[in-house]
C-alpha positions in Angstrom: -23.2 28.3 -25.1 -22.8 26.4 -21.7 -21.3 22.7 -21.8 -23.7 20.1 -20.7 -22.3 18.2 -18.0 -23.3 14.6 -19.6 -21.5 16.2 -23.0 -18.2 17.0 -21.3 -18.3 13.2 -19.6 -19.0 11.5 -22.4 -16.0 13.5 -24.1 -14.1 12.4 -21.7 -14.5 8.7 -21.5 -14.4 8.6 -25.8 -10.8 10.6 -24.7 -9.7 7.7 -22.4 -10.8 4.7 -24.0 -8.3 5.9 -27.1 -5.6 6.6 -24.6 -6.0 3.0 -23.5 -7.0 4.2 -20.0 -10.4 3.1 -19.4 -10.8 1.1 -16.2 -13.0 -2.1 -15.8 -13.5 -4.1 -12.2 -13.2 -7.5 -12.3 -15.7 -9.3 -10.2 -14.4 -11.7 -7.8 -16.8 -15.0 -6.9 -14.9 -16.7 -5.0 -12.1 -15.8 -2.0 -8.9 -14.3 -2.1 -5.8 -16.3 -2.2 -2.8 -18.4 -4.6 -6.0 -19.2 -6.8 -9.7 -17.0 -7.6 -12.3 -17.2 -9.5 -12.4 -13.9 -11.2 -15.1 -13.0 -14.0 -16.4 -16.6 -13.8 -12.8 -18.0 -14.6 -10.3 -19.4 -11.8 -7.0 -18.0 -12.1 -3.8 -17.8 -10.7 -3.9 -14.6 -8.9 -0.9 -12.1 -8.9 -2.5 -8.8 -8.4 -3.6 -9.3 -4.5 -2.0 -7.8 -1.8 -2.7 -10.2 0.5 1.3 -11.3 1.2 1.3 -13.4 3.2 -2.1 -15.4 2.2 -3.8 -14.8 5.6 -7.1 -13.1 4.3 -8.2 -17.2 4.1 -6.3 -18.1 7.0 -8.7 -20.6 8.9 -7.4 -19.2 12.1 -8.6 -15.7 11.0 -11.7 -17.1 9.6 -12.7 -19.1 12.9 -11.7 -15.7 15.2 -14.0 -13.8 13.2 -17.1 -15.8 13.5 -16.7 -15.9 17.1 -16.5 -12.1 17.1 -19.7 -12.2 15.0 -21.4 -14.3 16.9 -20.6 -12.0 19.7 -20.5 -8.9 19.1 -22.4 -8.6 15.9 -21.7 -7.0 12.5 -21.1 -3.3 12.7 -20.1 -0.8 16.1 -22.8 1.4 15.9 -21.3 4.1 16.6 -17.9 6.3 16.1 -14.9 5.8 18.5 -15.9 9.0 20.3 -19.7 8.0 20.8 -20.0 5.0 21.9 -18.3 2.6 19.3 -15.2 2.2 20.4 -15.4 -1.6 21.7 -12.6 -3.3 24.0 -11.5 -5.3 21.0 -10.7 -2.3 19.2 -8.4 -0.9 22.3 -7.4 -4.4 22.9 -5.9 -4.2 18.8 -4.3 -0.5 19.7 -2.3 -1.2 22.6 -1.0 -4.8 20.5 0.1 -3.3 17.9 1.4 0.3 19.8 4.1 -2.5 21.5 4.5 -4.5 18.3 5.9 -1.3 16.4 7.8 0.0 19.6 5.2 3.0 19.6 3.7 4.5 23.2 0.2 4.3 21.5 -1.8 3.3 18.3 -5.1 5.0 17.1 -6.9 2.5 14.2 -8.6 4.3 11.7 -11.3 2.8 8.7 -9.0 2.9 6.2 -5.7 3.8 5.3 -6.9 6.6 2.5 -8.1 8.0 5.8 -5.8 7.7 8.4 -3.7 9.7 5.5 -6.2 12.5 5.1 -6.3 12.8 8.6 -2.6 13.5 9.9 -1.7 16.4 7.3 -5.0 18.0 8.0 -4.7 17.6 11.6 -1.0 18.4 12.3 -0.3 21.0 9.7 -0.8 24.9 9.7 -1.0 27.3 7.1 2.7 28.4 7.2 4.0 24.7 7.8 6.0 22.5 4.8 4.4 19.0 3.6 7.6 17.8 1.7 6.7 14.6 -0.2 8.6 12.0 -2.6 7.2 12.7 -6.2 5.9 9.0 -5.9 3.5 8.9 -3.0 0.3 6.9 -2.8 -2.5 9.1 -3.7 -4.0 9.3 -0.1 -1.0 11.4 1.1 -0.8 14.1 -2.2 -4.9 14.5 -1.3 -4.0 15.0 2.1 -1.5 17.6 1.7 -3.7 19.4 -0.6 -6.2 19.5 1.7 -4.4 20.6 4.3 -3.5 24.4 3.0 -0.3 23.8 4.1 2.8 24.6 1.9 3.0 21.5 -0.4 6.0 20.4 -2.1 7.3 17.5 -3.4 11.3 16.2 -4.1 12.4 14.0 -7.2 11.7 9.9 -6.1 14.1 9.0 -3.1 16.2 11.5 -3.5 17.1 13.0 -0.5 19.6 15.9 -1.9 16.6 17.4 -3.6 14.3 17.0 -0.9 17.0 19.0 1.5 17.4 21.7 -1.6 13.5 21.9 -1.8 13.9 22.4 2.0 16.7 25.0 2.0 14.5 27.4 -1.1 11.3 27.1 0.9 10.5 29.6 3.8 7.9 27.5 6.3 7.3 27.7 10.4 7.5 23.9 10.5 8.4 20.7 8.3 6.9 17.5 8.4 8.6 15.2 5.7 5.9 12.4 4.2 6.8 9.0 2.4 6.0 5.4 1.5 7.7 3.1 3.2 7.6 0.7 0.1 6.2 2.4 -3.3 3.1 0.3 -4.0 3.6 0.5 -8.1 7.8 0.3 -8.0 8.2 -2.1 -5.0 11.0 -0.1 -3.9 12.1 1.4 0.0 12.5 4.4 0.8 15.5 5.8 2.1 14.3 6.4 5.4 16.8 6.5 7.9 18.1 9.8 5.4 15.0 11.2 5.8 14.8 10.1 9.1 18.2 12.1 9.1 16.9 15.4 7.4 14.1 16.0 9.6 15.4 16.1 12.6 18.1 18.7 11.5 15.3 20.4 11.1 13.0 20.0 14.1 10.7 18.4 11.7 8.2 15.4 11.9 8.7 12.0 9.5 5.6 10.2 8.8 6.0 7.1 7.3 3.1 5.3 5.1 4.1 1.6 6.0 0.9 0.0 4.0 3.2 -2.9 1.9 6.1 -3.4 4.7 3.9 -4.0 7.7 3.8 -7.2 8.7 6.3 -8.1 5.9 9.7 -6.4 6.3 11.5 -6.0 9.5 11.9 -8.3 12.5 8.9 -10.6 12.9 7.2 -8.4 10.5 6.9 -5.1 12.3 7.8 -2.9 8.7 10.4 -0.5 6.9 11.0 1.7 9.8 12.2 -1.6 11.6 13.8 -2.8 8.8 15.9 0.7 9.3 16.5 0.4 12.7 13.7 2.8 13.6 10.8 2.9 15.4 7.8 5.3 15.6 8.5 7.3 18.5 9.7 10.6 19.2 9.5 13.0 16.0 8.9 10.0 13.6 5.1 8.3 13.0 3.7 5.5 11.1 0.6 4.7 9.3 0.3 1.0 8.6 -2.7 -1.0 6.8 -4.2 -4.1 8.4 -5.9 -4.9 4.7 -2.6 -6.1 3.5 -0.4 -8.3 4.8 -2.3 -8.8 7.6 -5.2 -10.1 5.5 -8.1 -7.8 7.0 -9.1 -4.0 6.7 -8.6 -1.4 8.8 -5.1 1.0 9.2 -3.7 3.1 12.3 -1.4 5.3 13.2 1.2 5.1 15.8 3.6 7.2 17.4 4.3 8.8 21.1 1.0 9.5 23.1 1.0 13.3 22.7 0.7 12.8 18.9 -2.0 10.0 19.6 -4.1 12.1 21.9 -4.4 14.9 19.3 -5.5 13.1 16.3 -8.0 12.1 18.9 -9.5 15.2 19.7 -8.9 16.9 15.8 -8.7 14.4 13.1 -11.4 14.6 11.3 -11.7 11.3 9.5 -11.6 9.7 12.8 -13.9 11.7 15.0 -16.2 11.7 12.3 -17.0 8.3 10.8 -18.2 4.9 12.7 -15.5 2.4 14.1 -14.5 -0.4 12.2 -16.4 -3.3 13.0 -15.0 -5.5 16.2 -14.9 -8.4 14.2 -12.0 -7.3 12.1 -10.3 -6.0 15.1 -10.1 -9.7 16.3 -9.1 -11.2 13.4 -6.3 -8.7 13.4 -5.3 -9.4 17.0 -5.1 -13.2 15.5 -3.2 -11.8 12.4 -0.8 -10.7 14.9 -0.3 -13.8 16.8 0.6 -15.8 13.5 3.0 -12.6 11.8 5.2 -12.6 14.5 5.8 -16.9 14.1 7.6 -15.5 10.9 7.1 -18.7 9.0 5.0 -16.6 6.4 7.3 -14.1 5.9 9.9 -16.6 5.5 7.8 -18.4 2.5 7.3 -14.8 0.5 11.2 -14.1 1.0 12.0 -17.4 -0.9 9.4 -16.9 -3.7 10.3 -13.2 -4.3 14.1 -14.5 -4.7 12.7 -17.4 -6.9 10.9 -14.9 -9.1 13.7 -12.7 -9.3 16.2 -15.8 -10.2 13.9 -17.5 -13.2 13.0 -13.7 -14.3 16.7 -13.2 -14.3 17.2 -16.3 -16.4 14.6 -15.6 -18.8 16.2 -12.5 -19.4 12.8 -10.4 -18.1 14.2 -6.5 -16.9 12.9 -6.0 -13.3 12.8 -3.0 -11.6 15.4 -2.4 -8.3 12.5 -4.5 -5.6 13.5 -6.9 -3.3 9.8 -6.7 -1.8 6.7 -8.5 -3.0 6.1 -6.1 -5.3 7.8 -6.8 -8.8 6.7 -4.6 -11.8 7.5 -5.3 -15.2 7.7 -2.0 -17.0 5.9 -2.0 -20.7 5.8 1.5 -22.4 2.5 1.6 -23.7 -0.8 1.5 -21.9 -2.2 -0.4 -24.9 0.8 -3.6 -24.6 -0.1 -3.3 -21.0 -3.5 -4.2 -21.5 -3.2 -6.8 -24.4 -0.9 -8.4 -22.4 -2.3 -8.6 -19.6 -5.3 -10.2 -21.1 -3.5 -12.5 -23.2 -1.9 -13.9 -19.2 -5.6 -14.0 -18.3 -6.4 -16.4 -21.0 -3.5 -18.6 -19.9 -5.0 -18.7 -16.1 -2.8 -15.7 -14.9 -4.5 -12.4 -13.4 -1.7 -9.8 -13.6 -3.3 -6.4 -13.5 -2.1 -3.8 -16.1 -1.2 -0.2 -14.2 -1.5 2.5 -16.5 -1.5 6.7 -16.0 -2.3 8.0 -13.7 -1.2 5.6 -11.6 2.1 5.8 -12.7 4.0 8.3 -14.4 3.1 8.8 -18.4 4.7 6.2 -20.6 5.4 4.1 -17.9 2.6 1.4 -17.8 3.3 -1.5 -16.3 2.6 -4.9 -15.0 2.1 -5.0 -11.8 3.3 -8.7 -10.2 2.9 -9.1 -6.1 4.1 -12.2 -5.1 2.1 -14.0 -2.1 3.5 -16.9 0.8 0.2 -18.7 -1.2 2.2 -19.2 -4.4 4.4 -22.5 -4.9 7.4 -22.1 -7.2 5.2 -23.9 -9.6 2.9 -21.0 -10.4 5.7 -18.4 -10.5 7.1 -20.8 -13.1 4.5 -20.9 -15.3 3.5 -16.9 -15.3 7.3 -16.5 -16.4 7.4 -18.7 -18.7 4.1 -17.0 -20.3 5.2 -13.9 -19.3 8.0 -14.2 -21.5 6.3 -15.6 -24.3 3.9 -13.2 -24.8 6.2 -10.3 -24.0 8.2 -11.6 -27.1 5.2 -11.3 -29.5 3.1 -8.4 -28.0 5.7 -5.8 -26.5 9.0 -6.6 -28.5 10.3 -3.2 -27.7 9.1 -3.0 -24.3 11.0 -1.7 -21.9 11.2 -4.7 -19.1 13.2 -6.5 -21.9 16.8 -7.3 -21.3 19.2 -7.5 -24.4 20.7 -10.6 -25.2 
């Protein structure tokens, strides 16, 4: 007798709901920033990834209703039409000689400059090698790709070259996160960096949580390393992060540029981000490279780390914003992460399949918004309710 498909879905949720898996939104009312009002309630938020506060930057704000006003609310249009507007070349070339690239192509979304590049640079006999812990964007893209997919143990560069060394392929083009957006680690790029071009290979690197926060005045992890995208190396980088807006591109040398143009799919085929955004980028720009912001994140991410430290709270190895708290169970997760929303704390609660089985966590990014005041007081209820609901968690250190 055939399954109904309604049956087999409502199997399914009954399956993750005992699991502890089930997935809510929470419904913002107000903005982003050091403080929202989430599900009616205003709370300290430390879920955002807006690091350096500049989604409420007035600076940003006021560029971006002068764009409006302008040039209205949408393109019109794909790039290849007739919506790509001189703001939006005006925010490629920027950023193209912020990154040290020859040229920068923007793309809607980050999910989709990923989809694009495997799909667009990859054959059917060619290697996507990729660390075991890549955002999902990249594993989708190298599955759609029908290229030879394979993935190496996290930041371990030995397995990757062993993976390399077993695998027969025509070309190699070597995939990671610059910073891991659940473990708040770097890769170990100039390695990789090091590994593909022994063999003639291409490094992409997904920058979304370094750009505009590692590196000299912001410019990511491949600065950070010494490298810039150019050559056999590229880099995808978010502008919905740190730089407070939405959008992403990819940058790297022209020739590169000028065939995502003519083949990637999720460019050629979808409308151009809105000119607004690309203006309040261009103004994102301006205030990133002042450094001041960066400068206020880098001094609450080592005050975290110190009063964590102190409280005796296990972090993982993250000297970025990104600072999870490792639990065990996807049930302690939750609770606790509930019980910190009823002190005026929003800490979301990762579970599977986000991260690996019996690994859920919570997930802390620090933001330039935050005074030392608020990281204080998440600790210090951090800690508290660790003690009673997760006594034999895993981000506990022994006395």
């Amino acid at each position: 007798m055939a399954i109904l498909w309604r049956d087999a879905i409502a199997q399914h949720h009954v399956n993750l709901r005992a699991q502890g898996l089930w997935r809510e939104r929470s419904l913002m009312s107000a903005s982003q920033g050091g403080k929202s009002s989430i599900n009616g309630q205003e709370l300290v938020n430390f879920s955002s990834n807006d690091y350096l506060g500049l989604s409420q930057n007035p600076a940003l704000v006021e560029r971006g209703q002068q764009a409006l006003a302008a040039y209205g609310v949408g393109s019109g249009a794909s790039h290849l039409v007739c919506g790509h507007h001189s703001l939006h070349h005006q925010l490629e070339h920027s950023l193209a000689e912020f990154v040290g690239a020859e040229r920068a192509l923007l793309f809607s979304s980050g999910y989709m400059a990923n989809l694009a590049l495997a799909h667009a640079l990859c054959n059917k006999g060619d290697l996507l090698l990729m660390d075991k812990l890549n955002h999902a964007s990249l594993i989708d893209s190298a599955k759609l790709s029908g290229a030879i997919f394979k993935r190496y143990a996290h930041a371990d560069t030995g397995h990757a070259e062993r993976v390399m060394q077993n695998a027969s392929f025509d070309r190699c083009l070597i995939a990671s996160d610059g910073v891991f957006s659940m473990d708040g680690d770097i890769a170990p790029i100039e390695q990789l960096a090091g590994l593909s071009k022994a063999n003639s290979g291409l490094l992409l690197i997904d920058d979304a949580h370094g750009f505009g926060v590692l590196g000299s005045e912001g410019r990511g992890a491949l600065n950070c390393r010494g490298l810039s995208p150019s050559g056999d190396i590229l880099l995808m980088a978010t502008l919905g992060k740190a730089f407070g807006g939405y959008g992403a591109f990819v940058a790297g040398d022209e020739i590169f540029i000028d065939h995502l143009i003519q083949t990637a799919r999720t460019y050629i085929y979808t409308t151009a981000l809105p000119p607004l955004l690309s203006a309040c980028a261009l103004e994102a720009l301006s205030i990133v490279k002042d450094g001041a912001l960066q400068d206020k994140l880098s001094q609450n991410i080592s005050h975290f780390k110190a009063v964590a430290h102190e409280r005796k709270l296990s972090l993982m190895p993250s000297l970025t914003a990104i600072q999870p708290i490792v639990i065990g169970s996807n049930q302690a997760a939750s609770s606790i992460s509930q019980a910190l929303r009823d002190s005026g704390f929003y800490v979301s609660a990762i579970r599977p399949p986000t991260v690996p089985k019996n690994t859920a966590r919570l997930r802390v990014t620090l933001s330039a918004s935050h005074s030392f005041e608020q990281i204080d007081a998440l600790l210090s209820c951090l800690s508290m309710n660790l003690n009673v609901l997760a006594p034999t968690r895993i981000g506990l250190l022994d006395e």
